[in-house]
BALOBA-1460 file (C-alpha; in Angstrom, 3 decimals):
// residues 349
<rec num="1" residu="x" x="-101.570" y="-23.984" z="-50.380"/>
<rec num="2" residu="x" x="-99.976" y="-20.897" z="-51.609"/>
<rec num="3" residu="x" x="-98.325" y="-20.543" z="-47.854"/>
<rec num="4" residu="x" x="-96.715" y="-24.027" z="-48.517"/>
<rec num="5" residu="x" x="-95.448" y="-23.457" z="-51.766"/>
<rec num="6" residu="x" x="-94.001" y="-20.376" z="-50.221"/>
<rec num="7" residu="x" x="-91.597" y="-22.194" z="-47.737"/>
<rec num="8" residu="x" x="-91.349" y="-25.134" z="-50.566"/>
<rec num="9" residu="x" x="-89.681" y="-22.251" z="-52.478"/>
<rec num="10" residu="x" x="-87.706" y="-20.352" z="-49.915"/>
<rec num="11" residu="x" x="-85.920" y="-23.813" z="-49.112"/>
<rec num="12" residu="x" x="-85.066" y="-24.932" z="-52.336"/>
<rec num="13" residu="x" x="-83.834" y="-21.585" z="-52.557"/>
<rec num="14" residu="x" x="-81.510" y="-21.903" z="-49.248"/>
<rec num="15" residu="x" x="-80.574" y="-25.503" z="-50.427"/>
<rec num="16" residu="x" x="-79.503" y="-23.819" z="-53.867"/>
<rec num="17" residu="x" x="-77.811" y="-21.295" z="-52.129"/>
<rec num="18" residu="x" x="-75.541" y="-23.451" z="-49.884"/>
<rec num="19" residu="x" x="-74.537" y="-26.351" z="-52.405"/>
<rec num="20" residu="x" x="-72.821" y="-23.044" z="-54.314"/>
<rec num="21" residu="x" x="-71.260" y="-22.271" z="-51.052"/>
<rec num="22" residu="x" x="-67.069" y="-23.511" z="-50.843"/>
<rec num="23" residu="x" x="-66.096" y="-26.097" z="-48.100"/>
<rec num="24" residu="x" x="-63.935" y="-23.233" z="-46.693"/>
<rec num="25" residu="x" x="-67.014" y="-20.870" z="-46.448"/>
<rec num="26" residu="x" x="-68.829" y="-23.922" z="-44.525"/>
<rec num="27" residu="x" x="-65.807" y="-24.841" z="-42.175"/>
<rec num="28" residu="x" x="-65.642" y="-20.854" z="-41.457"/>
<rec num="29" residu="x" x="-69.030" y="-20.469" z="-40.077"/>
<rec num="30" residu="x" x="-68.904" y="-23.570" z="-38.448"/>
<rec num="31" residu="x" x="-65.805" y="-22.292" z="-36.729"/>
<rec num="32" residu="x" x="-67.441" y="-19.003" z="-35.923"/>
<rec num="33" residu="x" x="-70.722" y="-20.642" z="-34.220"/>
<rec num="34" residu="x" x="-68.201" y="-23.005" z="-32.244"/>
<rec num="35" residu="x" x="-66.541" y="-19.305" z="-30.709"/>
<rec num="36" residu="x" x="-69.607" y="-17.725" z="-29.852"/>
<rec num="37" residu="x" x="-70.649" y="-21.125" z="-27.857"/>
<rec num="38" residu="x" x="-67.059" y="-20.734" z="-26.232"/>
<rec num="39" residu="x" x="-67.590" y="-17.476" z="-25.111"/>
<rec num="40" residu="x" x="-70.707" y="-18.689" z="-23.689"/>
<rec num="41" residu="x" x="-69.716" y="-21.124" z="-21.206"/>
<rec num="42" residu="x" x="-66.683" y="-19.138" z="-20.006"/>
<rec num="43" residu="x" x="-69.387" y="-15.829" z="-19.467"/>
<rec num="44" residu="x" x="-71.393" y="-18.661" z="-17.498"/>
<rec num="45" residu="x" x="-68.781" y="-20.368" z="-15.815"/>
<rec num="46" residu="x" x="-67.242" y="-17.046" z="-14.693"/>
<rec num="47" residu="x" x="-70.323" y="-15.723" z="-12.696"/>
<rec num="48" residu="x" x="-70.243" y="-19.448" z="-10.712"/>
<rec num="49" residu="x" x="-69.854" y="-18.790" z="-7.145"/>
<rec num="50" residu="x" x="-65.856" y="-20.147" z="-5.917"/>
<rec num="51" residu="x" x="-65.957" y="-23.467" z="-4.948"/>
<rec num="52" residu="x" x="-65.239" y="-24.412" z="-1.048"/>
<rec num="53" residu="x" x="-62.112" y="-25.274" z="-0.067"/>
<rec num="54" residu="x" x="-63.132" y="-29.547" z="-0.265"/>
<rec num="55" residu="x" x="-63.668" y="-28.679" z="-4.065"/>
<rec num="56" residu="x" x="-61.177" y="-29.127" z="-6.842"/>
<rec num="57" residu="x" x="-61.038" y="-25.254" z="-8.479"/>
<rec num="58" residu="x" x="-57.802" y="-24.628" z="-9.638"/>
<rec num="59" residu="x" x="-56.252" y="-21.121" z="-8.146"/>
<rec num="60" residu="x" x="-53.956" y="-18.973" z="-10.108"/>
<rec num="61" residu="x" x="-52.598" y="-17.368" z="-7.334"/>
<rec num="62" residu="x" x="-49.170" y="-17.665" z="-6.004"/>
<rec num="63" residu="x" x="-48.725" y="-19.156" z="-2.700"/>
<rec num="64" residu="x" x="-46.870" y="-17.034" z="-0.154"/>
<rec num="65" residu="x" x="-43.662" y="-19.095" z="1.359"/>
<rec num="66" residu="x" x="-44.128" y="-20.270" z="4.559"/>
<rec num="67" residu="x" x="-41.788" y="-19.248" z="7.435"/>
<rec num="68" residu="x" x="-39.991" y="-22.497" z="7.191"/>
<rec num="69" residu="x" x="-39.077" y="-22.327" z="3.971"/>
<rec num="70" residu="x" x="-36.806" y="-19.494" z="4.600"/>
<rec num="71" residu="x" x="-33.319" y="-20.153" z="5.995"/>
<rec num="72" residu="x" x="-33.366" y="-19.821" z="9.583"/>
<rec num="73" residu="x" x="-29.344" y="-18.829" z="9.207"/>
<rec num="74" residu="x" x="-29.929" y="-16.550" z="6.765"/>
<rec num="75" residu="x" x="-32.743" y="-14.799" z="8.441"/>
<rec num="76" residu="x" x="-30.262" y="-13.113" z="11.005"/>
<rec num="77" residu="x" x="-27.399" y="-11.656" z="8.795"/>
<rec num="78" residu="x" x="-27.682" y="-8.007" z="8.642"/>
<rec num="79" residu="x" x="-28.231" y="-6.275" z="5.527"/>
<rec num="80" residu="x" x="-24.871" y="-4.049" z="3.976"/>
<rec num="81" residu="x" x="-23.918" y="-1.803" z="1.140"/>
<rec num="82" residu="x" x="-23.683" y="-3.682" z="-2.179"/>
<rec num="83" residu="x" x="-25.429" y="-6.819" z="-0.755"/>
<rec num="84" residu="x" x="-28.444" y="-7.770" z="-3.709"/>
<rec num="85" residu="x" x="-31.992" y="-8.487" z="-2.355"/>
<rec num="86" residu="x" x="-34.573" y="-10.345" z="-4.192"/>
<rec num="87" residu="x" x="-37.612" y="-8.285" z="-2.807"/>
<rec num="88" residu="x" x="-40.654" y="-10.451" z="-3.676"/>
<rec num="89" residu="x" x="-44.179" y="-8.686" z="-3.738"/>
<rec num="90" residu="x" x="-46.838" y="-11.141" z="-2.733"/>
<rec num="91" residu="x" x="-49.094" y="-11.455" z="-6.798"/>
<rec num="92" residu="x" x="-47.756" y="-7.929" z="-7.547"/>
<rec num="93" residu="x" x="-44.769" y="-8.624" z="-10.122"/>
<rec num="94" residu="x" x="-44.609" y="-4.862" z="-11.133"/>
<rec num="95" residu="x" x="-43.487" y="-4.177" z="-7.744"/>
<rec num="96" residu="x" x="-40.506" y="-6.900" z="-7.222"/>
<rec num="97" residu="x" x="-36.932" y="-6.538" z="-8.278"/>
<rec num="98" residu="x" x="-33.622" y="-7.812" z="-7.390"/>
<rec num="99" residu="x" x="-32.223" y="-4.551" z="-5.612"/>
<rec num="100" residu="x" x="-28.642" y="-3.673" z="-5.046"/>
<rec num="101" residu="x" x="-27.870" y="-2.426" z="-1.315"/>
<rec num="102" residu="x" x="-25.830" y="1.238" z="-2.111"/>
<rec num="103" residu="x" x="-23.230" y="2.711" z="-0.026"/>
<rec num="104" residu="x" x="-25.581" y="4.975" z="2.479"/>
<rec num="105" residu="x" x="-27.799" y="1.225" z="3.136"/>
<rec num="106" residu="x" x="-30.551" y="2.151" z="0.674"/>
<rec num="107" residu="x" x="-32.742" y="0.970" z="-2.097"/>
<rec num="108" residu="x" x="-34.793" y="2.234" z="-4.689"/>
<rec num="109" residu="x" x="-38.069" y="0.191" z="-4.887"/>
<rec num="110" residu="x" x="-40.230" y="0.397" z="-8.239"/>
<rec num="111" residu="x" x="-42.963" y="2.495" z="-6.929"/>
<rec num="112" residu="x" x="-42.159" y="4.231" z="-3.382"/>
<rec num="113" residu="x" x="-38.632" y="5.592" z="-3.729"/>
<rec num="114" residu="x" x="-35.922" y="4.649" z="-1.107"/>
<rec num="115" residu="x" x="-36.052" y="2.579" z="1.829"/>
<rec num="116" residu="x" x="-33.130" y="2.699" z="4.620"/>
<rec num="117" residu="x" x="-32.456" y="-1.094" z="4.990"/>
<rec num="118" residu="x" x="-28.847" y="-0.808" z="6.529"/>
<rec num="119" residu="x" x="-28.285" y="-3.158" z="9.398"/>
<rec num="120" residu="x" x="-31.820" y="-4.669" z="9.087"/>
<rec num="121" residu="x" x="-32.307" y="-8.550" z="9.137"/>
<rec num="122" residu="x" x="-34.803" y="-9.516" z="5.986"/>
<rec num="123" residu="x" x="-38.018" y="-9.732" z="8.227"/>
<rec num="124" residu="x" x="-37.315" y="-6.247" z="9.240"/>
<rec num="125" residu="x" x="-36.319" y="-4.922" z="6.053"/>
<rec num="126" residu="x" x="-39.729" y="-6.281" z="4.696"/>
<rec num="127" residu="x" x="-41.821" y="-4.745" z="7.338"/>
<rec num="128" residu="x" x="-40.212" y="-1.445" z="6.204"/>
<rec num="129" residu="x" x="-40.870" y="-2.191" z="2.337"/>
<rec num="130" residu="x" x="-44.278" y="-2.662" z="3.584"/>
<rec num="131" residu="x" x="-44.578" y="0.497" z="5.782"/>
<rec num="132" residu="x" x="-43.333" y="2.333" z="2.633"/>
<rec num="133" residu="x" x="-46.098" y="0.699" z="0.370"/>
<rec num="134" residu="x" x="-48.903" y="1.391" z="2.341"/>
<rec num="135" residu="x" x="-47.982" y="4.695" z="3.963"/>
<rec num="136" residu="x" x="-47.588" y="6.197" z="0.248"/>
<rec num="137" residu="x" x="-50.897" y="4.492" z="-0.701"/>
<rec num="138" residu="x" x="-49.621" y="2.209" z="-3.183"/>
<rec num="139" residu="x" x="-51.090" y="-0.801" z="-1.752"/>
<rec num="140" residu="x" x="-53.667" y="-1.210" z="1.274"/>
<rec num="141" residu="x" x="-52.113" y="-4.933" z="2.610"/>
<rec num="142" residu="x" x="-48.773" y="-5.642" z="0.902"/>
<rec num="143" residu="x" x="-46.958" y="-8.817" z="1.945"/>
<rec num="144" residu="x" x="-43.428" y="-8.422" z="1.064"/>
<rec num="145" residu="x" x="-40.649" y="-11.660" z="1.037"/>
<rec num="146" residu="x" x="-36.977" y="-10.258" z="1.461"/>
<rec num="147" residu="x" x="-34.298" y="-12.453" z="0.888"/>
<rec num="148" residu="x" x="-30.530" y="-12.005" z="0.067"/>
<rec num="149" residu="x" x="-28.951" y="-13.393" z="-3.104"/>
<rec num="150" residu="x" x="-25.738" y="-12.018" z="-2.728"/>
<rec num="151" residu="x" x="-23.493" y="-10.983" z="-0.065"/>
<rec num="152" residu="x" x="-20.633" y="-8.020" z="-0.738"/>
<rec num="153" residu="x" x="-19.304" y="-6.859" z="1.945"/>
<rec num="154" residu="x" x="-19.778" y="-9.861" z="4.388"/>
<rec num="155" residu="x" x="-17.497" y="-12.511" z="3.490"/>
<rec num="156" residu="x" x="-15.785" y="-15.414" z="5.269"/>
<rec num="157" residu="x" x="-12.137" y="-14.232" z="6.709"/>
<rec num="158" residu="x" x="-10.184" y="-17.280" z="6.456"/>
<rec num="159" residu="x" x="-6.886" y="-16.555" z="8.184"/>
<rec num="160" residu="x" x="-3.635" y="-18.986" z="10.095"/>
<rec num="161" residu="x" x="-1.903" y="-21.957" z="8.185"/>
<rec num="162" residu="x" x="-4.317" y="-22.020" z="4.824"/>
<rec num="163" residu="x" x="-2.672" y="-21.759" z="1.254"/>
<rec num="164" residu="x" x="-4.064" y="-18.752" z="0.693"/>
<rec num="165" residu="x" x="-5.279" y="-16.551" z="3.275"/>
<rec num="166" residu="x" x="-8.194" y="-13.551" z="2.819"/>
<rec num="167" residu="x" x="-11.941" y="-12.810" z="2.762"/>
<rec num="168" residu="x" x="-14.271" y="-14.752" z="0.257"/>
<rec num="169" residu="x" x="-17.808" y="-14.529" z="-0.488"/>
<rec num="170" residu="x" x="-19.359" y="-17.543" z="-0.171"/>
<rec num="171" residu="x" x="-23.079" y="-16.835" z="-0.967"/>
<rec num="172" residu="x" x="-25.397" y="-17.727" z="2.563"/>
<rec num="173" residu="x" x="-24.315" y="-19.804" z="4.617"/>
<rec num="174" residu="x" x="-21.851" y="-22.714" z="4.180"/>
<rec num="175" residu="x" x="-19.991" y="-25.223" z="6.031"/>
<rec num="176" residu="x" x="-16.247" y="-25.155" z="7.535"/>
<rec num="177" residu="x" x="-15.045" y="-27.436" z="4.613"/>
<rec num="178" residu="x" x="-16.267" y="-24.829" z="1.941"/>
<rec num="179" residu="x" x="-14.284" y="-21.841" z="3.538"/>
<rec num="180" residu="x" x="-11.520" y="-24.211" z="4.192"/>
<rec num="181" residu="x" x="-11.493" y="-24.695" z="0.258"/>
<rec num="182" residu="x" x="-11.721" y="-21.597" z="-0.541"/>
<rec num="183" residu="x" x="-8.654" y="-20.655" z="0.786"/>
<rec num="184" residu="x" x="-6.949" y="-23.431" z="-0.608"/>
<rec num="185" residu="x" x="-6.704" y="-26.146" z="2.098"/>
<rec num="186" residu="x" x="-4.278" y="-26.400" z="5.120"/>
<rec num="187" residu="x" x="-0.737" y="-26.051" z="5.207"/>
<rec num="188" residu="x" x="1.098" y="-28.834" z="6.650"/>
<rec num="189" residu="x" x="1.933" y="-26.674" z="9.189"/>
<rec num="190" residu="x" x="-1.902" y="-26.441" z="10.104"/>
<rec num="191" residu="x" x="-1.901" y="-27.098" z="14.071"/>
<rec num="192" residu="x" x="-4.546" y="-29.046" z="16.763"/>
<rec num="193" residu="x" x="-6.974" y="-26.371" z="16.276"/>
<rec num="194" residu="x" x="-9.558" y="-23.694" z="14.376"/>
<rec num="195" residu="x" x="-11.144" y="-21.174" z="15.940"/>
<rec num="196" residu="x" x="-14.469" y="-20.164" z="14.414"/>
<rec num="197" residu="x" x="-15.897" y="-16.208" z="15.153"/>
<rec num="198" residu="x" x="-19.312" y="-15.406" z="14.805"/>
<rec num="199" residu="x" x="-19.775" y="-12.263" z="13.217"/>
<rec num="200" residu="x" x="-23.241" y="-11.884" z="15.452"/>
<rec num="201" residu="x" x="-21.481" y="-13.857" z="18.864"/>
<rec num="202" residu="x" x="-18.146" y="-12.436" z="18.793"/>
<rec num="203" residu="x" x="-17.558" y="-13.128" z="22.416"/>
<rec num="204" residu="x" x="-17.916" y="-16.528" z="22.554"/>
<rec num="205" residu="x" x="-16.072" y="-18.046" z="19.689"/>
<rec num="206" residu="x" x="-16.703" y="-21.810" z="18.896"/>
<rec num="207" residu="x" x="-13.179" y="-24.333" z="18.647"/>
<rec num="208" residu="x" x="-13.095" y="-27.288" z="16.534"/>
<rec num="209" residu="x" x="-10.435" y="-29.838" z="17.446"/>
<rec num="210" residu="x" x="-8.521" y="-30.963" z="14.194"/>
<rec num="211" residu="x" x="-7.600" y="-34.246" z="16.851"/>
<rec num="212" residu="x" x="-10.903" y="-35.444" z="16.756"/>
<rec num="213" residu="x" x="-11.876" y="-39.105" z="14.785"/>
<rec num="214" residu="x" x="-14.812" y="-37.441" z="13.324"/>
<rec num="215" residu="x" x="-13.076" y="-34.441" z="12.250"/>
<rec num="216" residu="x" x="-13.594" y="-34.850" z="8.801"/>
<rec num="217" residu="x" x="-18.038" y="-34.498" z="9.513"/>
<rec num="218" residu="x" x="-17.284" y="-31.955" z="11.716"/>
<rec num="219" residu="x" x="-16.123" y="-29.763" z="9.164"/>
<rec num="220" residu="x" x="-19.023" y="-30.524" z="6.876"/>
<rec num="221" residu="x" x="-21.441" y="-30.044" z="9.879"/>
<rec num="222" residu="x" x="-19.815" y="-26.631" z="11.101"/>
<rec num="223" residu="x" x="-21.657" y="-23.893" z="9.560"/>
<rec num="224" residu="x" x="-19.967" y="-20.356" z="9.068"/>
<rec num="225" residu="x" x="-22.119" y="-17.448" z="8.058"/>
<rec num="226" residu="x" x="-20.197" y="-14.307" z="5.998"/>
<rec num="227" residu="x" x="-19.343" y="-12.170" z="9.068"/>
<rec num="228" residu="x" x="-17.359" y="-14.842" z="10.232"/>
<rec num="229" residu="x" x="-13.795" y="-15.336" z="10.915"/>
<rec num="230" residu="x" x="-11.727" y="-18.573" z="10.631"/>
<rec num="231" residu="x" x="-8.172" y="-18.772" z="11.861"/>
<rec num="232" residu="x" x="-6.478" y="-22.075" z="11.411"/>
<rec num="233" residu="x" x="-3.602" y="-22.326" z="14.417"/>
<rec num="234" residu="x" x="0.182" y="-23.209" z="13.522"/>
<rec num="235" residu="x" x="1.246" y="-26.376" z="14.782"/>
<rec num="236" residu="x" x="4.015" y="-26.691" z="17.399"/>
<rec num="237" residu="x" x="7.437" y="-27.340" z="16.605"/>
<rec num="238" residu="x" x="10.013" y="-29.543" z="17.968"/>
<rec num="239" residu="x" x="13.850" y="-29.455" z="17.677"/>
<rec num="240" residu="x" x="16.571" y="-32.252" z="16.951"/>
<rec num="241" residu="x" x="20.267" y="-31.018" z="16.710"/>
<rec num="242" residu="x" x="23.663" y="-32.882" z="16.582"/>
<rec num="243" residu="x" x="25.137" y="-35.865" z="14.691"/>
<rec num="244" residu="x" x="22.249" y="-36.242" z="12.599"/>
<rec num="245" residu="x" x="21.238" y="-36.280" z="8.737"/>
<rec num="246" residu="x" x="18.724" y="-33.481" z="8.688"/>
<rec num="247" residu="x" x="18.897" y="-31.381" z="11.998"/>
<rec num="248" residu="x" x="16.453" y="-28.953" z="12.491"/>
<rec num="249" residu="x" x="12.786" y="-27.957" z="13.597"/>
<rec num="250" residu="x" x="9.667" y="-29.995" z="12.603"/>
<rec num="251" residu="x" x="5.910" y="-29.666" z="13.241"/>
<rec num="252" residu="x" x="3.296" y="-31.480" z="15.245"/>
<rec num="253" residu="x" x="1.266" y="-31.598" z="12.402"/>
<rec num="254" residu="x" x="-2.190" y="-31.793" z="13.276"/>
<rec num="255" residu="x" x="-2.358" y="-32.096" z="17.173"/>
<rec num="256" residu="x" x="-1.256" y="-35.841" z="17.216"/>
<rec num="257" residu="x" x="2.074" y="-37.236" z="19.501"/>
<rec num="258" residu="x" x="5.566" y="-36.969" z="17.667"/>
<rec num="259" residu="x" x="7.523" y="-39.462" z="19.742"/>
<rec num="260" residu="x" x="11.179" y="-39.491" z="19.809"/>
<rec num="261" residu="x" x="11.526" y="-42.276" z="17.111"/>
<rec num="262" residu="x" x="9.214" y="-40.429" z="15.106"/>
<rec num="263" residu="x" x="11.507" y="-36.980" z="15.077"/>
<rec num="264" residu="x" x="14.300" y="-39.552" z="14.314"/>
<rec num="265" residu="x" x="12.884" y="-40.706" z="11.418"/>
<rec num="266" residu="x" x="11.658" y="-37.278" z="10.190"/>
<rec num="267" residu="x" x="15.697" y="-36.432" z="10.459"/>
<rec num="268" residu="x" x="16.443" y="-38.938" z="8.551"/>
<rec num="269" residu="x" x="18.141" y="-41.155" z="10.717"/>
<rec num="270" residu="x" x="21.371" y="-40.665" z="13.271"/>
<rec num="271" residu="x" x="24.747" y="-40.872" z="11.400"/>
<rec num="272" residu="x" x="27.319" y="-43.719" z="12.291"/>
<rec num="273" residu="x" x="29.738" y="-41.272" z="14.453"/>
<rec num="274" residu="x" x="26.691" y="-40.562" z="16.439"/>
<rec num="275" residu="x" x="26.632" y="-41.015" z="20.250"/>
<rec num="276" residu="x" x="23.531" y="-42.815" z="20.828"/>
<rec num="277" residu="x" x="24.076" y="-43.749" z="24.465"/>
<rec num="278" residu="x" x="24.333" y="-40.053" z="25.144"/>
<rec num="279" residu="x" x="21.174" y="-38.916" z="23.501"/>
<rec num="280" residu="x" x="19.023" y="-36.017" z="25.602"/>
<rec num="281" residu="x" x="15.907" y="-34.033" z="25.241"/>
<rec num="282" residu="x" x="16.354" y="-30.358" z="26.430"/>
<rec num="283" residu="x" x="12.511" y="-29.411" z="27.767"/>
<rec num="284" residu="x" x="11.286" y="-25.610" z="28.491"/>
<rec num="285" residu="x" x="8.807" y="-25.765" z="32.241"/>
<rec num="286" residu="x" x="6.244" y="-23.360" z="32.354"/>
<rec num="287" residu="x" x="7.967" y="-22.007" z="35.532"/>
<rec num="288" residu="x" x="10.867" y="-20.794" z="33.792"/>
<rec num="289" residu="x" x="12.994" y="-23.822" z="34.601"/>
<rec num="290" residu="x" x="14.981" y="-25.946" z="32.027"/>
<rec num="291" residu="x" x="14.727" y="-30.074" z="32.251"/>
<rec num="292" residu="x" x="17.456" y="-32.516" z="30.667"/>
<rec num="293" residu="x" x="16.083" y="-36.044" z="29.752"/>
<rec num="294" residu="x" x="18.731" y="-38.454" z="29.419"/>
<rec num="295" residu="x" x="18.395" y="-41.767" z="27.259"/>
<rec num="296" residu="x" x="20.146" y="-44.169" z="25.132"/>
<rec num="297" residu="x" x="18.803" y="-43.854" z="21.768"/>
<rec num="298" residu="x" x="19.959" y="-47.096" z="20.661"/>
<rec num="299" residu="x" x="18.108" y="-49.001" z="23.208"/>
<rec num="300" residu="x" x="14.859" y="-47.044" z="22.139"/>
<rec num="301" residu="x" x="15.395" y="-48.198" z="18.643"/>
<rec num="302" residu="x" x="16.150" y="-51.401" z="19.463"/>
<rec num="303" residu="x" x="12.605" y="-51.196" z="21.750"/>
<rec num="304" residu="x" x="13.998" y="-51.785" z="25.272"/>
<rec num="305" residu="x" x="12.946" y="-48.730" z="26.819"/>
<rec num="306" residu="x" x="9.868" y="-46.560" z="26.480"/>
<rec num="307" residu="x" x="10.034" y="-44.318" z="23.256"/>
<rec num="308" residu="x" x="9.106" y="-40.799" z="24.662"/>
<rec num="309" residu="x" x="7.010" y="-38.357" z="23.319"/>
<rec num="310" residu="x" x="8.168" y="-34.702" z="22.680"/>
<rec num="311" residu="x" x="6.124" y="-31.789" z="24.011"/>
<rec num="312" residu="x" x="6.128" y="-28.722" z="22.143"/>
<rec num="313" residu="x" x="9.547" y="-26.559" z="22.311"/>
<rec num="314" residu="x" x="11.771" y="-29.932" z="22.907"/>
<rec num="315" residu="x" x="14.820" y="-30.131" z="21.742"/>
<rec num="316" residu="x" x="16.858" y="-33.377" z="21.259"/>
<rec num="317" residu="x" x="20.414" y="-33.508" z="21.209"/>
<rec num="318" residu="x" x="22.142" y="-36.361" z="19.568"/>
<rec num="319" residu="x" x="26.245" y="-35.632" z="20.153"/>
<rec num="320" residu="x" x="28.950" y="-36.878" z="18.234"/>
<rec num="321" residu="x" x="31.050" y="-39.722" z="19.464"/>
<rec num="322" residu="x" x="34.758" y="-38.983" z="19.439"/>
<rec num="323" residu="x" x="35.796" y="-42.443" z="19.393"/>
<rec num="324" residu="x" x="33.758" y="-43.057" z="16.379"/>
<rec num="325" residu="x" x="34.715" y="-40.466" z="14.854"/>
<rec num="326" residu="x" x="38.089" y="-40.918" z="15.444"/>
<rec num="327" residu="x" x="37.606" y="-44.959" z="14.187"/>
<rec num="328" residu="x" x="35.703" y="-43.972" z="11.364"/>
<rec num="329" residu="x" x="38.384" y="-41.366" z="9.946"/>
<rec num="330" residu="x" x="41.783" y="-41.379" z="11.785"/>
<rec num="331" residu="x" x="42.299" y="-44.558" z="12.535"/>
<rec num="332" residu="x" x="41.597" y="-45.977" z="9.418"/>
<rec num="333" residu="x" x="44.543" y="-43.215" z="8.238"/>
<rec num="334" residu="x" x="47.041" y="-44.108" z="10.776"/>
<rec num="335" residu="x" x="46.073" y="-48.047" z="9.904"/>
<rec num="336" residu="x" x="46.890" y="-47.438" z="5.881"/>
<rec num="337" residu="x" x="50.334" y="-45.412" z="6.798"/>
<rec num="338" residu="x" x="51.612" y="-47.989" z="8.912"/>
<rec num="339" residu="x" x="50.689" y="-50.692" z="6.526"/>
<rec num="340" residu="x" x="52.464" y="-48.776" z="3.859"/>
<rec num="341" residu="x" x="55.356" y="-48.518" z="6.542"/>
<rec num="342" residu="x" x="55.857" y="-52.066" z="6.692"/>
<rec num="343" residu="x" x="55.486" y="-53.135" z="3.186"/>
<rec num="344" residu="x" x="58.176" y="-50.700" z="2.478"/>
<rec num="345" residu="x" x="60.350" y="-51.708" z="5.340"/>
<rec num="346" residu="x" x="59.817" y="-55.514" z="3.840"/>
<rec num="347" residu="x" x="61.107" y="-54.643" z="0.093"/>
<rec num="348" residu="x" x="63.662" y="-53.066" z="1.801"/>
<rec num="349" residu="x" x="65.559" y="-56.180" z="3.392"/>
């Protein structure tokens, strides 16, 4: 009996105790039992064995980029002064950095000092970062990712009938359209032809005809690397002289046929003291030799024989008629100062 009135007594005491407790004291050790429980399960959990790979664990672990994922282009552009790398140190952010290239090739990694990476494609200049890593003990198995972010000293040369010709940086690679833009378009004057250099196949370079229908995907489908050089060829010009409204030369622009009637028009048309009958297109052989084409330009505008097209270097010659011009300004003279002769000769009598 007296051990019952005991605990009788010790919890009205603990019942007396906590109703003078505040709800904040309560909701504070509730809080602190609800930690220690926490702390529990994660102490637990983290002695579990790793699930298999047909579980569902969650890994926070980056994944390492598979070879695909890298530009193929891109893999094979050597490394040069002032280039910047993104070096990428597989789950070891203290040792990646974005890295300038200097002038003697080099870079200074985090931990390891300087690496020679002049010349070297990215796989090769990671194998070296690597080589570095482990031969200074830094790290027993380092996988190192390499890629370049920006090119300095390997741009695009963009060269020939462009608005305005030089070397830009266009950042990897890019297609024919983008270094033809970057340079400002054609000229007019752009010819049948560019003529695409590999920086890493100089010997055979690759020629995309301006002639073709499709030429318009083939630029977008062309891919130039910085290395390269692009050289846009000058079109031919042809030559019209004589009795005309605009002599002078004009361009085959673009590759495509400039007929006879087409130079015509670009002259502006023949003038009226022209000698169309006697109309002839002076031609340059490639044995020396000079041709004369003979043709009645009035019957070619009229349609009844062929309309010729010009080859490059042709010059046509459109005379002047002496009997038209002789109609169109002497005669009508002589015809006003004899008509003034007679009227005079008539108020006379």
């Amino acid at each position: 009996m007296a051990t019952m009135g005991n605990i009788t007594t010790a919890t009205t005491t603990r019942l007396k105790m906590s109703k003078r407790l505040s709800p904040l004291t309560l909701v504070t050790r509730a809080h602190r039992s609800m930690l220690v429980c926490a702390v529990s399960i994660s102490l637990v959990c983290s002695e579990l064995p790793a699930q298999s790979s047909g579980g569902v664990a969650a890994s926070n672990e980056q994944s390492v980029p598979s070879p695909a994922q890298v530009n193929p282009v891109a893999q094979n552009i050597p490394i040069g002064p002032g280039d910047l790398l993104d070096v990428e140190v597989f789950n070891t952010s203290e040792l990646s950095a974005r890295l300038r290239v200097d002038q003697q090739g080099r870079i200074t990694l985090p931990l390891g000092g300087d690496v020679d990476v002049r010349g070297l494609k990215v796989a090769d200049a990671a194998k070296a970062i690597e080589d570095i890593l482990i031969s200074k003990q830094i790290m027993l198995q380092p996988t190192v990712m390499v890629s370049i972010v920006e090119y300095a000293t390997e741009g695009v040369t963009v060269l020939g009938e462009v608005r305005s010709p030089g070397i830009y940086t266009l950042l990897g690679p890019h297609s024919l359209y983008d270094a033809l833009a970057s340079a400002g378009g054609a000229l007019p004057s752009e010819g049948a032809t560019i003529t695409i250099t590999h920086a890493n196949d100089a010997d055979h370079p690759v020629e995309i005809k301006v002639t073709t229908p499709n030429y318009s995907a083939a630029q977008k489908a062309t891919i130039v690397e910085p290395g390269d050089t692009v050289v846009v060829s000058r079109a031919d010009l042809v030559y019209i002289v004589g009795d005309m409204t605009r002599s002078g030369a004009f361009y085959i622009q673009n590759g495509q046929p400039l007929t006879v009637l087409d130079l015509v028009s670009l002259a502006q048309g023949p003038n009226r003291t022209a000698a169309m009958s006697h109309t002839s297109i002076i031609r340059s052989l490639p044995n020396g030799s000079v041709q004369t084409i003979e043709f009645n330009l009035d019957k070619v505008m009229k349609s009844q024989v062929q309309n010729l097209v010009l080859h490059a270097g042709d010059i046509l010659v459109v005379p002047r008629s002496g009997w038209k011009t002789f109609g169109y300004t002497a005669l009508p003279g002589v015809t006003n100062a004899a008509a003034s002769a007679i009227a005079v000769s008539l108020a006379n009598q």
